[in-house]
C-alpha positions in Angstrom: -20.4 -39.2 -13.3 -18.0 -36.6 -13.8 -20.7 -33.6 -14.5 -21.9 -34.2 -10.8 -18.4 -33.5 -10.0 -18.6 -30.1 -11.2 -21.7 -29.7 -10.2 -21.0 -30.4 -6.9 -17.6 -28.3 -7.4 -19.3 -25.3 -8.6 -21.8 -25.6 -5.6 -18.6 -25.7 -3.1 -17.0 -23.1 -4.9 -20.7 -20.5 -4.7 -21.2 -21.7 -1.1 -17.2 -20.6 0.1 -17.7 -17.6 -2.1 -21.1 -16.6 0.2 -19.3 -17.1 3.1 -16.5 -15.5 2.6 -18.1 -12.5 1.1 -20.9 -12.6 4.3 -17.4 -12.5 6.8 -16.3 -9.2 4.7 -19.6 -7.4 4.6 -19.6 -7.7 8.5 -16.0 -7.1 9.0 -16.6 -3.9 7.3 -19.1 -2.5 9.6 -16.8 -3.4 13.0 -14.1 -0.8 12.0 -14.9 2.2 9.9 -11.5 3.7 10.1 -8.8 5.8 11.8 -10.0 7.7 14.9 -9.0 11.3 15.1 -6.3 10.7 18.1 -5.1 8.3 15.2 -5.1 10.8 12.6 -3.4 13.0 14.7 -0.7 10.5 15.7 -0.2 9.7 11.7 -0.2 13.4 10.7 2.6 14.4 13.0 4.3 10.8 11.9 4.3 12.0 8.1 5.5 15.5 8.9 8.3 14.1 11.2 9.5 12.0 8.4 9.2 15.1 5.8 11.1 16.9 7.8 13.9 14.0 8.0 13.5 13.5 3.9 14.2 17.4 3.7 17.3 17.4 5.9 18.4 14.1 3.8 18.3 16.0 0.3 19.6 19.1 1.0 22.5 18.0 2.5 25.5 19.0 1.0 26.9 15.5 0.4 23.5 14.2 -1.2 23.3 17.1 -3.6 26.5 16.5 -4.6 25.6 12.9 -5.5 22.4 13.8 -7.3 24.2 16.3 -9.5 26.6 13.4 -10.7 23.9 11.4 -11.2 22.0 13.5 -13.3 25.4 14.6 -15.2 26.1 10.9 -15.6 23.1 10.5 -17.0 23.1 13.4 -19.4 26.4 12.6 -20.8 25.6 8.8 -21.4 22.1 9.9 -23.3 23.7 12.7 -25.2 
């Protein structure tokens, strides 16, 4: 009795794993990726926030907290 249970298990488990991998495969083929307007809207997206990073760290204020950091850090190793 209980070796057709995991038969029958194993057959559930190999059927939900065909179907799921059958709804991937075609998902796949629908979108292929990013179209080029979307390239161009995440290209300008990741130089706008470069720029902001930039402006962040060479701040005056943040330098002066990075420099204590890293002398913290120094003097606590050494």
């Amino acid at each position: 009795m209980a070796q057709a249970s995991v038969v029958r298990t194993r057959r559930d488990r190999s059927r939900w794993l065909r179907a799921r991998w059958a709804l991937l495969v075609a998902g796949a083929h629908r979108d292929r990726g990013m179209s080029t307007a979307e390239y161009a809207v995440g290209t300008i997206a990741a130089c706008a926030f470069a720029a902001l990073l930039f402006k962040v760290v060479t701040s005056s204020d943040v330098q002066q907290m990075i420099t204590s950091l890293i002398n913290r850090a120094l003097t606590v190793a050494g």
